[in-house]
Backbone bond lengths (Angstrom), bond angles and torsions (degrees), N, CA, C in turn:
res aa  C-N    CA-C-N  psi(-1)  N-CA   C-N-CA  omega(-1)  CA-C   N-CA-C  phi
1 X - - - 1.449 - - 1.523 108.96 -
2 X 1.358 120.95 141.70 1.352 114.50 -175.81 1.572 98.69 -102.02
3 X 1.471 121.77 154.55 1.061 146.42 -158.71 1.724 83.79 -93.84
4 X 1.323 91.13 145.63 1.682 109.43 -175.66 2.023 95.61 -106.70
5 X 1.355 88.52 128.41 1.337 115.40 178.28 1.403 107.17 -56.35
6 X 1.406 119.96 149.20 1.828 125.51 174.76 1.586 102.91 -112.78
7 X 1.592 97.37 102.50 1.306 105.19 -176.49 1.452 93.38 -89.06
8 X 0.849 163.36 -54.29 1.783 162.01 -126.11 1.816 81.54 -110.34
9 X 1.490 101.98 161.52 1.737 127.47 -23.70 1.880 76.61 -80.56
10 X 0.820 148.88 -96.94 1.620 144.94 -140.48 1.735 96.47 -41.04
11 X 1.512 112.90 120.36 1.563 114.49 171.08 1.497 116.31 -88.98
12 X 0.818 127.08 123.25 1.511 115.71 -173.01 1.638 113.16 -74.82
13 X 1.227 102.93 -179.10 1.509 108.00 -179.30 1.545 105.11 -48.83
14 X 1.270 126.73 -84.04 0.930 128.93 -157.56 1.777 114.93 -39.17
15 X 1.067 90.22 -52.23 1.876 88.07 166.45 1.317 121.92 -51.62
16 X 1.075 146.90 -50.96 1.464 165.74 62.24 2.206 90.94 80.72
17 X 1.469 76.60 -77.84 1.805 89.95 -176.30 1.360 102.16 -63.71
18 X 1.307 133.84 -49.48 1.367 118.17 -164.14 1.805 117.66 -92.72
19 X 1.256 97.51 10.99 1.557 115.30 -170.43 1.849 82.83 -108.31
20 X 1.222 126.54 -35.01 1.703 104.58 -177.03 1.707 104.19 -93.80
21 X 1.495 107.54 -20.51 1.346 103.58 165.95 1.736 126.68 -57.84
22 X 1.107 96.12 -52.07 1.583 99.45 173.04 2.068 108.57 -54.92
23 X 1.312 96.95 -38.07 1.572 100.87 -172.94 1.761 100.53 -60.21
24 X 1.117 103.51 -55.32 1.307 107.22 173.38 1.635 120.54 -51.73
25 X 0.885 122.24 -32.23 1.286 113.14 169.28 1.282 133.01 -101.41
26 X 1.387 122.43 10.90 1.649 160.34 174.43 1.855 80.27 -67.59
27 X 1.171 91.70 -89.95 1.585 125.01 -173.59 1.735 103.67 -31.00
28 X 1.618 111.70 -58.92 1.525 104.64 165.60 0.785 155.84 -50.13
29 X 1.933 114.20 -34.63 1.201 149.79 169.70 2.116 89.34 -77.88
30 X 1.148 132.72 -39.30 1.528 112.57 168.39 1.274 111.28 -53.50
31 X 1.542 127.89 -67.01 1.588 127.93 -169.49 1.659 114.57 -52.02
32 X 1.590 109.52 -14.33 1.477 104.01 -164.08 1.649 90.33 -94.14
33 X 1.120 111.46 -26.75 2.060 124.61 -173.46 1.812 77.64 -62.81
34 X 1.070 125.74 -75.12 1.121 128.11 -134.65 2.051 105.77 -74.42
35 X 1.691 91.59 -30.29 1.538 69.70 -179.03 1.620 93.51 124.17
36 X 0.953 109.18 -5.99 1.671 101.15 -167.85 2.132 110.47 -112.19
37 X 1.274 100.03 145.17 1.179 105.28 -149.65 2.070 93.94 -102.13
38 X 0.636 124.17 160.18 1.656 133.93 -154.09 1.559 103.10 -93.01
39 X 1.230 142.20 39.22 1.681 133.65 -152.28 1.364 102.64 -81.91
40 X 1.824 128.19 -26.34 1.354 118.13 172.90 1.477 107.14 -124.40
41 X 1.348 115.60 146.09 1.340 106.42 -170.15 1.238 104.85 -102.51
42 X 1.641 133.76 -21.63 1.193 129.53 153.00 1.864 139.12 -30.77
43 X 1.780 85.89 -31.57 1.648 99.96 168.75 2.021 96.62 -76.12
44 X 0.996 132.61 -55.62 1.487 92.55 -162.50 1.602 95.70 -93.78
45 X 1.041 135.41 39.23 1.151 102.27 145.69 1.780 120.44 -115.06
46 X 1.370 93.58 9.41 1.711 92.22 148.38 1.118 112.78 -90.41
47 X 1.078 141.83 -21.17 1.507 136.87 -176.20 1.040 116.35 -78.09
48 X 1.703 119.40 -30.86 1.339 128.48 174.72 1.637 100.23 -63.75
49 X 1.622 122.71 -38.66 1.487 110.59 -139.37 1.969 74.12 -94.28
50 X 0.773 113.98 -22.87 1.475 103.70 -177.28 1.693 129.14 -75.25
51 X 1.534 104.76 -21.70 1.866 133.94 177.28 1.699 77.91 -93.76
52 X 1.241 147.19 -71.50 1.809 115.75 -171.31 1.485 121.00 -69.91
53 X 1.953 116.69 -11.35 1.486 72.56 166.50 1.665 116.98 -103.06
54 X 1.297 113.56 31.51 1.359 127.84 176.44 1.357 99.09 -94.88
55 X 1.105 116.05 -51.35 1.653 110.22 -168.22 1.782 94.24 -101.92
56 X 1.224 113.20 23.80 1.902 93.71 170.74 1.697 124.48 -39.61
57 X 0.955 143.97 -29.38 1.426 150.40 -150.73 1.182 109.69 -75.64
58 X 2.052 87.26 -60.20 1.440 98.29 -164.10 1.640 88.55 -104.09
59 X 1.404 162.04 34.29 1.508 139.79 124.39 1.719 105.83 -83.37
60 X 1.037 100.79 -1.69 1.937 90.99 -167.33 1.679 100.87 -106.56
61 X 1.564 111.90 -12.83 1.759 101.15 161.03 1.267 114.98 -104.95
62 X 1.652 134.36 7.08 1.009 107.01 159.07 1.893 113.85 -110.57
63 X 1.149 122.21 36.00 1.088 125.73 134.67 1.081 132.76 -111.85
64 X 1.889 126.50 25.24 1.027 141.70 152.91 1.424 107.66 -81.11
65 X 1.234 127.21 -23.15 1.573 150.31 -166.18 2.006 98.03 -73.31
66 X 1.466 91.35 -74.90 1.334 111.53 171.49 1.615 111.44 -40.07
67 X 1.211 97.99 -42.34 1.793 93.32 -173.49 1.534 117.25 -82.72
68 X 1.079 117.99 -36.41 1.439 123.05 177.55 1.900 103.16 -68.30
69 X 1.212 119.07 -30.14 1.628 120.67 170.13 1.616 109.24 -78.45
70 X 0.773 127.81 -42.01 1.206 125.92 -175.92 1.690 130.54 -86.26
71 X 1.332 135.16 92.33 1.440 139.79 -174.72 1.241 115.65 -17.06
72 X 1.529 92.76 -76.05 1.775 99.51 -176.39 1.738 121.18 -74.42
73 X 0.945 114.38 -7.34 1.793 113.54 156.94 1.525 120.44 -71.07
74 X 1.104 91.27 -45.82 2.139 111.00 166.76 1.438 104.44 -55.28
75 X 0.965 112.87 -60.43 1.675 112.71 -167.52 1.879 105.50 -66.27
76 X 1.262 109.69 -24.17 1.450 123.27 176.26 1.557 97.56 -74.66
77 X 1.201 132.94 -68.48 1.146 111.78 163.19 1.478 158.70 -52.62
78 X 1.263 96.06 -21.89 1.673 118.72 148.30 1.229 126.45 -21.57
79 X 1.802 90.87 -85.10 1.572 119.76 163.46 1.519 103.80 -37.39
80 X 0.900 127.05 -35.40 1.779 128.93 -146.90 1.595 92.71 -76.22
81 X 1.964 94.30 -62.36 1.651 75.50 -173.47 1.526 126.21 -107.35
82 X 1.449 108.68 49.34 1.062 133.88 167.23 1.205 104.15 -82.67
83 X 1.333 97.04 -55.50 1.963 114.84 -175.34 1.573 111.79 -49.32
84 X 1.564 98.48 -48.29 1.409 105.29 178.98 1.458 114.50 -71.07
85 X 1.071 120.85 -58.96 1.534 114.35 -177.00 1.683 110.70 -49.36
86 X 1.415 90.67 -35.11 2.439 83.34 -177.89 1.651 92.50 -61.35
87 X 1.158 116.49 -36.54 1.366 111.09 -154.69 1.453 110.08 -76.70
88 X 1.546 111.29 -10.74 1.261 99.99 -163.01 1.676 102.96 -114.83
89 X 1.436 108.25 -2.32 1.436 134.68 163.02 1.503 111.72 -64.74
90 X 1.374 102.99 -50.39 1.474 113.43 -179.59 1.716 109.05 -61.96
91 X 1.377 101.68 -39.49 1.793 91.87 -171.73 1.795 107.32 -86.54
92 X 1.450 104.77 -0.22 1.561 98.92 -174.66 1.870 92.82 -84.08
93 X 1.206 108.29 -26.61 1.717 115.81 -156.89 1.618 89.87 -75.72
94 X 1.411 115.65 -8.67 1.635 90.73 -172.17 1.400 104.48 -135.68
95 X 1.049 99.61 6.02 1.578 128.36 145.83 1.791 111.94 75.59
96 X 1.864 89.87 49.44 1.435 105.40 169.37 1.293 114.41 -69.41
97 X 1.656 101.49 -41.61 1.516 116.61 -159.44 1.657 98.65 -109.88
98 X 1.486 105.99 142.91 1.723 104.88 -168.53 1.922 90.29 -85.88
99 X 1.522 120.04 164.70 1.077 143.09 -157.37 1.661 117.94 -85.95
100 X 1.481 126.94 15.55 1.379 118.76 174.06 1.371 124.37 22.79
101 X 1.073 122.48 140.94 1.548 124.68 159.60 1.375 127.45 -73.35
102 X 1.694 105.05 -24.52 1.633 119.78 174.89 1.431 125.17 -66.34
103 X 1.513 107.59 -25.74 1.532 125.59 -161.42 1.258 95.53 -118.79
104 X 1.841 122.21 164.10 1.045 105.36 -171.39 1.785 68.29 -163.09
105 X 1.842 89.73 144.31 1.717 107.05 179.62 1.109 102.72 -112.50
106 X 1.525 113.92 150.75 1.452 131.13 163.85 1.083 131.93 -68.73
């Protein structure tokens, strides 16, 4: 059985991407309802970043949904906070980052 990923509370990248992707296409599927044709792409992607951080809650758990179903998104996140924890090992070891009681360095 594979171990189910801990998306909450820090979302990782990958959620991140598919939580502004969906925003982005919220927003597309509006201009196409409405009639309106796409000439700058700079307009929806403020509109997108502005419809996710209005709706953050609900686009950022259902690509937590997506990720825990899906193998290779999981394994992307894996890596992720693998990446993060070396990385954040590395700045405690040289003593960017002060030493928590929660975390523990090698």
């Amino acid at each position: 059985m594979i171990a189910e990923v801990p998306i909450f509370p820090r979302y990782p990248g990958v959620a991140h991407a598919l939580a502004y992707l969906m925003a982005r296409r919220v927003i597309e599927r509006q201009w196409r309802a409405q009639g309106l044709r796409i000439r700058r792409y700079a307009d929806i992607i403020e509109q997108a970043r502005a419809y996710l951080a209005a709706h953050q809650e609900e686009l950022l758990a259902q690509p937590a949904e997506v990720v825990q179903r899906n193998p290779r998104l999981r394994k992307m996140v894996e890596v992720e906070e693998r990446d993060r924890e070396r990385q954040w090992r590395k700045l405690a070891r040289n003593g960017v980052v002060e030493n928590p009681s929660n975390r523990s360095v090698r």
